[in-house]
VEXDREN-2710 file (C-alpha; in Angstrom, 1 decimal):
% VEXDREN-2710
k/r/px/py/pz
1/UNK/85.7/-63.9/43.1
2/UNK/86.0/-66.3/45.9
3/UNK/90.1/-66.6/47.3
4/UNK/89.8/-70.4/46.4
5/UNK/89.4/-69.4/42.9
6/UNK/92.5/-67.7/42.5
7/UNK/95.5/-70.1/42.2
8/UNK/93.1/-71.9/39.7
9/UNK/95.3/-72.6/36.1
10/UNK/91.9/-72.4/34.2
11/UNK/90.1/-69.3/34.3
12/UNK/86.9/-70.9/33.5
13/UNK/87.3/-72.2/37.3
14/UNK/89.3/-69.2/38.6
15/UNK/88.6/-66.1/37.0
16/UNK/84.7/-67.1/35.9
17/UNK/84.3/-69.7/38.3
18/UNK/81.1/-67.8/39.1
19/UNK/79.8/-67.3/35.4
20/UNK/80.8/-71.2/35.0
21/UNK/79.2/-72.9/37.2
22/UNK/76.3/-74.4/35.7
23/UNK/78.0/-76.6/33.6
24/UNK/80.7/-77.2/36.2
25/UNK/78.6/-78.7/38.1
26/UNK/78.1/-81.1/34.9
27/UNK/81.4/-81.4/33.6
28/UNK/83.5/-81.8/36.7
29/UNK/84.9/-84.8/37.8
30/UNK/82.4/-85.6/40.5
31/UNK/79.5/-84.8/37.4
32/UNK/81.4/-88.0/35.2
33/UNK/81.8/-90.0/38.6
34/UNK/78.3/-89.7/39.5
35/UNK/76.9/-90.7/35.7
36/UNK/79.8/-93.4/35.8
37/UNK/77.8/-94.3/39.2
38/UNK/74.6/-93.7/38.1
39/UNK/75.4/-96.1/34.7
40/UNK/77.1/-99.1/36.4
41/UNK/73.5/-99.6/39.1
42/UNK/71.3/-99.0/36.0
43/UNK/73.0/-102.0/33.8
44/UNK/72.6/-104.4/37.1
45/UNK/69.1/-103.4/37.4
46/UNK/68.5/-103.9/33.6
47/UNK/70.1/-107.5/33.9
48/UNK/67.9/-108.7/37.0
49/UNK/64.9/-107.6/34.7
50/UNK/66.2/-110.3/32.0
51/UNK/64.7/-114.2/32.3
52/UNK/67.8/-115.9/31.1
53/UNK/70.5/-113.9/32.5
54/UNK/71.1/-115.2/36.0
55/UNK/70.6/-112.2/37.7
56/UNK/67.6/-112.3/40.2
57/UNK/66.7/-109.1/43.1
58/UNK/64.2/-109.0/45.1
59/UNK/61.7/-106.0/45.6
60/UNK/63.6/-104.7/48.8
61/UNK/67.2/-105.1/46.9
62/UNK/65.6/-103.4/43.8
63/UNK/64.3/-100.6/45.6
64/UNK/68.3/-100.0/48.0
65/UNK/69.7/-100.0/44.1
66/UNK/67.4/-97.2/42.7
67/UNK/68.0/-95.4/45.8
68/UNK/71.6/-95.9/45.6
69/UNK/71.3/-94.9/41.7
70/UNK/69.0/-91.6/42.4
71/UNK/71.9/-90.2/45.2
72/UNK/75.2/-91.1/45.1
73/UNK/76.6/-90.9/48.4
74/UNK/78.5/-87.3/49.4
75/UNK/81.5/-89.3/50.3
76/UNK/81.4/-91.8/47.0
77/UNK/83.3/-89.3/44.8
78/UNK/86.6/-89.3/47.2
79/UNK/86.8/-93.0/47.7
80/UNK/86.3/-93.7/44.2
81/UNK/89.5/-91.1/43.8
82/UNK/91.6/-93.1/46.6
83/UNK/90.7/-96.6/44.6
84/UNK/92.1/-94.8/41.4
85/UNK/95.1/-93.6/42.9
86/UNK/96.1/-97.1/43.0
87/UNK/94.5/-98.9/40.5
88/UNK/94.8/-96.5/38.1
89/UNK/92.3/-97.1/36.1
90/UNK/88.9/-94.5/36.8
91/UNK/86.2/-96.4/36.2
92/UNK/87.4/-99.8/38.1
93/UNK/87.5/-97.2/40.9
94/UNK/83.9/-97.0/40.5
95/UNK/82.9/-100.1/40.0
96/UNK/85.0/-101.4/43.1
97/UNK/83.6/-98.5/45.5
98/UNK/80.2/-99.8/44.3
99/UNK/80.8/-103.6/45.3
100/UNK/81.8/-101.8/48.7
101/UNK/78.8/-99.9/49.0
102/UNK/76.6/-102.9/48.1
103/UNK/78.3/-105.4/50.8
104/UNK/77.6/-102.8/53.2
105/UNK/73.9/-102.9/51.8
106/UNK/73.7/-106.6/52.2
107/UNK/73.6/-106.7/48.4
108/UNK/77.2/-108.1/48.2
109/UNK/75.7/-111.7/45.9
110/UNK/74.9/-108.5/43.6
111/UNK/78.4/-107.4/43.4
112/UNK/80.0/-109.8/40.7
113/UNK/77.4/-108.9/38.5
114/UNK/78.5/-105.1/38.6
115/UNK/80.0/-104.3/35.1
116/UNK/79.0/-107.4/33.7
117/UNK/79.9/-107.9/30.4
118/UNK/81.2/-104.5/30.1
119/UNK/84.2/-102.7/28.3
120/UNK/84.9/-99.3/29.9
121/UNK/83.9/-97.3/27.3
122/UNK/80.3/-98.9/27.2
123/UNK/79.5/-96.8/30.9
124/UNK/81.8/-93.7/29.6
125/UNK/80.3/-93.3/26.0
126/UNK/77.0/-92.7/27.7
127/UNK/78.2/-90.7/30.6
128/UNK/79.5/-88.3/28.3
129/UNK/76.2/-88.5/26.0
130/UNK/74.4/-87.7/29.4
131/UNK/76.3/-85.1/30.6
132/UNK/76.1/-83.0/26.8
133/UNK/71.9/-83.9/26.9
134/UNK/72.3/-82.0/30.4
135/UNK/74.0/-79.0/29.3
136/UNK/72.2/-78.3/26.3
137/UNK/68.4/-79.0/27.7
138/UNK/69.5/-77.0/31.4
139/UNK/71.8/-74.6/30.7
140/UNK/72.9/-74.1/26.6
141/UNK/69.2/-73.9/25.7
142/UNK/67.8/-71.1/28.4
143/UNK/70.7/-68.8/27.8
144/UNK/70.4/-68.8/23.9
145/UNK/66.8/-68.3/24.6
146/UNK/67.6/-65.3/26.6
147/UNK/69.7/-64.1/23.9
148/UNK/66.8/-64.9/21.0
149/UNK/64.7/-63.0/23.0
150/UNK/66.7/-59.8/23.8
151/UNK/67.5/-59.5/20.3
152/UNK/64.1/-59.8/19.3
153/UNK/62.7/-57.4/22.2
154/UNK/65.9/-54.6/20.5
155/UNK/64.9/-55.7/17.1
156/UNK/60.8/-55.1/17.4
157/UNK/61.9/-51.4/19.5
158/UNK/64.4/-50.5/16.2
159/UNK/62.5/-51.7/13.5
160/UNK/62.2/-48.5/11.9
161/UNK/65.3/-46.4/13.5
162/UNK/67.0/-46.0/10.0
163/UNK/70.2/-46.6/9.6
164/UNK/73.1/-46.6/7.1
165/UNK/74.2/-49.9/5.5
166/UNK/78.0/-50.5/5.3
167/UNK/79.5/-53.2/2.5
168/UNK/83.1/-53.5/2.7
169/UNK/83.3/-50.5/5.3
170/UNK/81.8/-48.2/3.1
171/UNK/78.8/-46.6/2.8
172/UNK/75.7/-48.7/1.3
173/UNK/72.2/-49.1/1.2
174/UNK/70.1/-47.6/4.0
175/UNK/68.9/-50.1/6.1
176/UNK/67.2/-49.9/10.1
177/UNK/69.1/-51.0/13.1
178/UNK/65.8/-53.1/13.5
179/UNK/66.4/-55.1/10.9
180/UNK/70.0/-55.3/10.9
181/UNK/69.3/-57.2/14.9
182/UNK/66.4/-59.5/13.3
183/UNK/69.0/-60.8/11.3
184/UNK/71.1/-62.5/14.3
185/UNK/68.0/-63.5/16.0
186/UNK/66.7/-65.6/12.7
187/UNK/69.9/-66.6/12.4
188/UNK/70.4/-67.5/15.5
189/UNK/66.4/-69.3/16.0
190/UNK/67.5/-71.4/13.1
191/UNK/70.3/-73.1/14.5
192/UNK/68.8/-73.0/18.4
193/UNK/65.9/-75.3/16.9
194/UNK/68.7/-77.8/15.2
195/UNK/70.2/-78.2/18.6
196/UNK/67.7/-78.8/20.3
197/UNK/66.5/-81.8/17.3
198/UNK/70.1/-83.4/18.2
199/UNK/69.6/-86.6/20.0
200/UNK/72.9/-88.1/21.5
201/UNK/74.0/-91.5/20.5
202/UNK/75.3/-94.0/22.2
203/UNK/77.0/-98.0/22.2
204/UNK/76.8/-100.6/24.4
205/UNK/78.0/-103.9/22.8
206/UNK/81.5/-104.6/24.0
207/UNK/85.2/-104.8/23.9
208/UNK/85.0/-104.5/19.8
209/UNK/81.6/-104.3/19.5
210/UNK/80.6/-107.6/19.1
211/UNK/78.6/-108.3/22.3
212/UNK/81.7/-111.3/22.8
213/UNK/81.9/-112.0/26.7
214/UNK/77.7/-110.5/27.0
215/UNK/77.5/-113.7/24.5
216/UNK/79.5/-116.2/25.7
217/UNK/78.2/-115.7/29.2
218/UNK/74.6/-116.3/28.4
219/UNK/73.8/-117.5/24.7
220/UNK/70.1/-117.5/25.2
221/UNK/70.0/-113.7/25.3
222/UNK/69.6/-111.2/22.4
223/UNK/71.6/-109.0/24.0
224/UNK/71.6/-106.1/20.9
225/UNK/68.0/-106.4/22.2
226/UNK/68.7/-105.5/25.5
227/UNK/71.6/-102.9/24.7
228/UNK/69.1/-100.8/22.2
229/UNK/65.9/-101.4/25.6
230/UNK/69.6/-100.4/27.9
231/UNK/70.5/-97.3/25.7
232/UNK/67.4/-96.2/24.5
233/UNK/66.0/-96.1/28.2
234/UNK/68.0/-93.5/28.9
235/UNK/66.8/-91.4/25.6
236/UNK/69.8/-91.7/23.8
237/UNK/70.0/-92.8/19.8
238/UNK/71.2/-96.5/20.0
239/UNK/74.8/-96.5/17.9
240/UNK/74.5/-100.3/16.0
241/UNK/77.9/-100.7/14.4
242/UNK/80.7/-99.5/16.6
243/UNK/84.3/-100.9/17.5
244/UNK/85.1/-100.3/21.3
245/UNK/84.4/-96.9/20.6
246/UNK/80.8/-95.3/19.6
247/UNK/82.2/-93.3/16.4
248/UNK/81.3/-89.8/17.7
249/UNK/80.5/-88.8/14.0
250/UNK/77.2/-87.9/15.9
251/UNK/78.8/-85.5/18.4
252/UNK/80.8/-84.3/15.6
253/UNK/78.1/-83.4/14.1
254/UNK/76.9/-81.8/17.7
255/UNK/80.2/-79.5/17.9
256/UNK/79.3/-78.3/14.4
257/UNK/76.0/-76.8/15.4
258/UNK/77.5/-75.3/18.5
259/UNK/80.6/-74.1/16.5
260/UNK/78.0/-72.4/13.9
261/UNK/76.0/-70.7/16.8
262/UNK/79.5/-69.2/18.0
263/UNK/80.2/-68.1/14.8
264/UNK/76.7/-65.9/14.6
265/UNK/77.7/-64.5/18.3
266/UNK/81.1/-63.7/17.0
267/UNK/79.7/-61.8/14.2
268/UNK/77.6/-60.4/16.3
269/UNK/79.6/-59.5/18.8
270/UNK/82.4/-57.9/16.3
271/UNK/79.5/-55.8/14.8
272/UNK/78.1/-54.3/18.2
273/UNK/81.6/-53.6/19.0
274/UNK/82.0/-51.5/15.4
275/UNK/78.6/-49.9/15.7
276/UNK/80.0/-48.6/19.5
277/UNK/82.8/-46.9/17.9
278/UNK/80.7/-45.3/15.5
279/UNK/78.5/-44.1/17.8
280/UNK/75.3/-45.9/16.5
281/UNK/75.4/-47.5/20.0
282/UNK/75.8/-46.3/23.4
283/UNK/76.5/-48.0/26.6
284/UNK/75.0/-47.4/29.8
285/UNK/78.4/-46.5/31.8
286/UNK/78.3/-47.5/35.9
287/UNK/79.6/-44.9/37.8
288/UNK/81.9/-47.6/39.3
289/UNK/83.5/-48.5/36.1
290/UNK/86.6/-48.1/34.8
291/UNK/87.5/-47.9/30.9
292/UNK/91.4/-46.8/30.6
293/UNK/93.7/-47.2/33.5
294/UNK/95.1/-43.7/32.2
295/UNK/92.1/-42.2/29.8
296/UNK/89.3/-41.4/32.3
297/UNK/86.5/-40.9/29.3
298/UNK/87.0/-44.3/28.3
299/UNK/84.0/-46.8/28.4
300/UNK/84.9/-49.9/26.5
301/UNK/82.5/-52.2/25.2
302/UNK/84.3/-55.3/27.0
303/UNK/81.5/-57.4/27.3
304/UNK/81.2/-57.9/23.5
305/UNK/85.0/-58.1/23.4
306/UNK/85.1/-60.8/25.7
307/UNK/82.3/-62.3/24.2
308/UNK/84.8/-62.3/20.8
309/UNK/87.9/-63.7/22.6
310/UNK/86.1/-66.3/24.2
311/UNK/84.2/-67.6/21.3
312/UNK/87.2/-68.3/19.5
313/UNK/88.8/-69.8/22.1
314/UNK/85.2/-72.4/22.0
315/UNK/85.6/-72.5/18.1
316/UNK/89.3/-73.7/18.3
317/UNK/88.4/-76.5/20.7
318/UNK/85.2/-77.7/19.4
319/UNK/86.8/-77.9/15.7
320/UNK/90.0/-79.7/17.3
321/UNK/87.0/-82.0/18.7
322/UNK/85.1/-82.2/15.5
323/UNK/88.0/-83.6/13.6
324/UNK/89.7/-85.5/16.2
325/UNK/87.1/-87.2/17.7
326/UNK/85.8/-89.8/15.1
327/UNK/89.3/-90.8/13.8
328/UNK/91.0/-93.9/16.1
329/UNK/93.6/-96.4/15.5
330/UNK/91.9/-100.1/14.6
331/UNK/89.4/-100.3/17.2
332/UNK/90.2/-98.4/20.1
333/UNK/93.2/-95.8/21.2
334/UNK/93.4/-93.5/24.1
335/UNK/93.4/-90.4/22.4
336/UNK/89.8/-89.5/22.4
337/UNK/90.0/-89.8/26.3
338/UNK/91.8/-86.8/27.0
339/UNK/89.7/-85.1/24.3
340/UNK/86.2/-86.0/25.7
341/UNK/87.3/-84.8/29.3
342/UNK/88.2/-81.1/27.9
343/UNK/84.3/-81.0/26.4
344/UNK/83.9/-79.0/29.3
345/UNK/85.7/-76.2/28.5
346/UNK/85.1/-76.1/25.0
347/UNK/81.3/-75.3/26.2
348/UNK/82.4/-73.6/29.1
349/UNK/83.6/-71.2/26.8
350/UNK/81.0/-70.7/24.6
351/UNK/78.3/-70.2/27.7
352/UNK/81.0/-67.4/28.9
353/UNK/80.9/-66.0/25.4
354/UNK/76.9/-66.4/25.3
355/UNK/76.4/-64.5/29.0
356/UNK/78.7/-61.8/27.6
357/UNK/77.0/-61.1/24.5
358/UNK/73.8/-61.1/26.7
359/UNK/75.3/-58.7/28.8
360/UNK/76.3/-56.2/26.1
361/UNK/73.0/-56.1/24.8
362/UNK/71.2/-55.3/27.8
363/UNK/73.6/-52.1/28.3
364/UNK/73.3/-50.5/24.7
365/UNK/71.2/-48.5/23.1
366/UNK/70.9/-46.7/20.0
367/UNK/71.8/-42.8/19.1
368/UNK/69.2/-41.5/16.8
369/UNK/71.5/-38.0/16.2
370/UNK/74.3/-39.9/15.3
371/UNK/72.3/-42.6/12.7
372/UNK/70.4/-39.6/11.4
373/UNK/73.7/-37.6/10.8
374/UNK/75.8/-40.4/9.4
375/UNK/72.5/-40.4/7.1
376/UNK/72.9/-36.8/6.3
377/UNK/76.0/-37.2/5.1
378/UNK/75.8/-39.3/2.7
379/UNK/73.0/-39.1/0.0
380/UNK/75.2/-40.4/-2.5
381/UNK/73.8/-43.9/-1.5
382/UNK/70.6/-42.7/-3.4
383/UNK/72.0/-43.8/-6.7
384/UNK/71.4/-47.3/-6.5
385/UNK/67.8/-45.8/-6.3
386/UNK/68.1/-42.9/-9.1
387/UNK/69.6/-45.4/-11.5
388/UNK/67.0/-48.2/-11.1
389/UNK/64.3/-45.1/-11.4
390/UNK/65.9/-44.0/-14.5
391/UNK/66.6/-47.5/-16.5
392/UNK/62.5/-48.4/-15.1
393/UNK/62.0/-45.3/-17.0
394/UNK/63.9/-45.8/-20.2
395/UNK/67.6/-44.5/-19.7
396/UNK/69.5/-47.8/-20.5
397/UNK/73.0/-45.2/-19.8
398/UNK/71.1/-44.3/-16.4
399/UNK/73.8/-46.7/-14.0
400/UNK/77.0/-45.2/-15.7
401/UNK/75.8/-41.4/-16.0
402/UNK/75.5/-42.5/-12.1
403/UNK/78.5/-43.8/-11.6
404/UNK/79.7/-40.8/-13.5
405/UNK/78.4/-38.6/-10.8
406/UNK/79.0/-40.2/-7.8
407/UNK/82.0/-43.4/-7.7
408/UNK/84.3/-42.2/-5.3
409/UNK/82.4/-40.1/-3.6
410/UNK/82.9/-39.7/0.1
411/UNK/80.0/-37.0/0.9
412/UNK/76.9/-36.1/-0.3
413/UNK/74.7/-33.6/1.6
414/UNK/70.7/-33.0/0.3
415/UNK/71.5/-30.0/-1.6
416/UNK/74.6/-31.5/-3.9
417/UNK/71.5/-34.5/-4.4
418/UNK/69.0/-32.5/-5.6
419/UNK/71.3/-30.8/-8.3
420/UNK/72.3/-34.0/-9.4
421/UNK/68.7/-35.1/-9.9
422/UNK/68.2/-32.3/-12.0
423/UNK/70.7/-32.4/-14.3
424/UNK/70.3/-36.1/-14.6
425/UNK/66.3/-35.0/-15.2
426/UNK/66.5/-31.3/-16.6
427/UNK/62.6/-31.5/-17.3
428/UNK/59.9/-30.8/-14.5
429/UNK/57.4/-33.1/-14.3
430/UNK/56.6/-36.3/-12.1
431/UNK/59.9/-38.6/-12.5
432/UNK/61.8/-35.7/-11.4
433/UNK/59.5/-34.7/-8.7
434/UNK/59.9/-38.6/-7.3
435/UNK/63.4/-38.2/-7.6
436/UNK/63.5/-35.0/-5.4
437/UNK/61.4/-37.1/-3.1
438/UNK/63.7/-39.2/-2.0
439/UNK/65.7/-39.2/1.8
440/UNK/68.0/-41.5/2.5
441/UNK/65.9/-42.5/5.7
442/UNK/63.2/-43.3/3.8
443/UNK/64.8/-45.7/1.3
444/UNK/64.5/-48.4/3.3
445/UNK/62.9/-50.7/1.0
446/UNK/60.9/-53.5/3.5
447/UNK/63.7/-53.0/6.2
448/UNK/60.5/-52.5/8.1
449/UNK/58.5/-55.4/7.5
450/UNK/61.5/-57.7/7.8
451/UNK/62.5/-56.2/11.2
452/UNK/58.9/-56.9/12.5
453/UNK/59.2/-60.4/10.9
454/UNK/55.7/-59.6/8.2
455/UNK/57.2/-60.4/5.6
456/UNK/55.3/-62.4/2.7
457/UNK/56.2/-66.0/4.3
458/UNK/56.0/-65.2/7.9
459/UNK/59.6/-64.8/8.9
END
């Protein structure tokens, strides 16, 4: 950790300033400035381009704007903050620093149209939009892909390492480790592809919606044409009916699917951590490490730990978005201001969580002595098996004479199964002989199959 990051009050930007960074670079101030910017050249240009709006540029002016647009000066971001400091208002800062910057281009008739028929929320609606259509294509997107793929990779390698189920804690249906992974990564591919559908909204139509001052300044225009060419230009979904504020039920709806991604890593993350105490998994320790500032042997799993803290801490803010969000007094108040700025760290969070699961799973592996012995010991999850056998056969009392035998059993080895089956089938002959057959770490039903994604609809 760098020594500037360590007076830092958030520890996405102290402690993980590192591990953060990508979508710092997104979500930080200078990343809303420079969309702010980026936003404010973009309307002018759109105006010069219509006939009756009043607006005309040249080639050469047209070209200093898009260059202006493309690269926002190094030293734009702390002028912009001096302008605020005593305007207080953060996007007049921008809009003034920009009629600067375009006197100094020789662009200064330009300058009055800067803003033009604007409310503030028309540049930061889409600045946000733009910033969340960054993080999910460039950073959100690769690293659950990484994560899809390393559970896949662990889930082909164990798709027929057998393993005992667990309902309610207990001992259950066998099942492979395989498998058990393929789970989270459908899970998981399902709700990656429903991200990546989400298209970001946006408005662009005034103080209250209503295109008022665009309107009044310039009748002849069909300017809900030109917002929709405007919005639409910079891919976004074009928001029709809006107050000041575009009604964020479509990010709402965004923080869902990340919440619901979270909640697959948590579960994932909680089972790992289980499995690690059981000794199904096993981490690769570095000699470097240390578990237990006073127990030497210790090697925790803190990468799916952190992994669990920090997706909760995601899944608290994103819901507190979720709800928050589309509600607002009449047509505008200020509370969704504060909210939108702390998007950030909501996601910030969850990438944290994402990298940490990642890490987990590229340290563990499985203990075939310890899922074979688990399996040993307990044959008693056979019954499901024995009883279905039986009633298949003809015993309609076959499920209680099992229950008989075996509810509340803790233990089972292969010898105490065998007796069972034949008292339960006293005569020789093939049923019995099936029976005797079967092994715990064979009854695995098409664990298999659905580990190797083969089964009957193509996974």
């Amino acid at each position: 950790m760098a020594a500037a990051s360590l007076d830092r009050l958030s520890p996405l930007d102290g402690r993980y300033a590192d591990r953060a960074a990508p979508l710092a670079a997104i979500f930080s101030e200078a990343g809303l400035i420079e969309r702010r910017w980026r936003l404010e050249i973009e309307w002018l240009l759109a105006l010069a381009e219509l006939p009756d709006c009043g607006l005309e540029l040249d080639a050469a002016a047209t070209a200093k704007l898009r260059e202006l647009a493309a690269a926002m000066p190094a030293d734009a971001p702390a002028r912009i903050k001096e302008i605020e400091a005593e305007a207080r208002h953060d996007l007049k800062a921008v809009e003034i620093h920009l009629a600067e910057r375009l006197t100094a281009l020789d662009l200064a008739a330009a300058a009055p149209w800067l803003h033009f028929g604007c409310t503030s929320w028309d540049i930061n609606n889409l600045a946000h939009s733009l910033m969340l259509r960054a993080a999910q294509e460039e950073v959100l997107d690769p690293l659950l892909g990484r994560l899809q793929e390393k559970l896949a990779a662990l889930a082909t390698e164990h798709a027929r390492l057998p393993m005992l189920g667990r309902t309610h804690g207990q001992p259950a249906t066998p099942t492979t480790l395989g498998k058990e992974l393929r789970v989270f990564e459908r899970r998981l591919d399902e709700s990656r592809r429903l991200l990546a559908a989400h298209r970001f909204a946006g408005k662009f139509n005034g103080a209250t919606g209503n295109y008022s001052a665009l309107t009044a300044a310039a009748p002849g225009v069909d300017w809900e044409k030109a917002a929709r060419g405007f919005v639409e230009g910079l891919g976004l979904g074009f928001a029709t009916h809006t107050t000041q504020i575009e009604p964020y039920d479509n990010l709402a709806r965004y923080c869902g699917l990340l919440a619901g991604v979270n909640s697959i890593l948590l579960d994932l993350a909680r089972d790992a951590s289980l499995y690690i105490g059981m000794d199904y998994l096993v981490q690769r320790a570095a000699a470097a490490e240390v578990g237990s500032s006073t127990m030497p042997h210790k090697t925790n799993p803190i990468d799916f730990e952190n992994a669990e803290g920090n997706l909760q801490i995601a899944n608290a803010l994103l819901g507190c978005l979720r709800e928050a969000l589309p509600l607002s007094r009449l047509q505008r108040d200020l509370s969704n201001s504060t909210l939108l700025r702390n998007l950030g760290v909501a996601l910030g969070h969850g990438m944290l969580a994402w990298d940490s699961a990642l890490r987990g799973l590229e340290r563990v592996a499985p203990d075939p002595d310890a899922l074979r012995a688990d399996l040993d010991r307990n044959w008693q999850v056979l019954a499901e098996a024995v009883q279905t056998r039986l009633r298949a056969a003809g015993d309609a009392a076959a499920y209680d004479r099992l229950k008989e035998l075996t509810k509340g059993l803790r233990r089972m080895d292969e010898a105490q199964y065998q007796d069972m089956v034949r008292q339960l089938v006293p005569d020789e002959g093939s049923l019995r002989d099936e029976l005797l057959a079967l092994r715990p770490e064979t009854y695995l039903g098409k664990a298999v199959e659905l580990a190797l994604l083969k089964s009957s609809d193509g996974g």
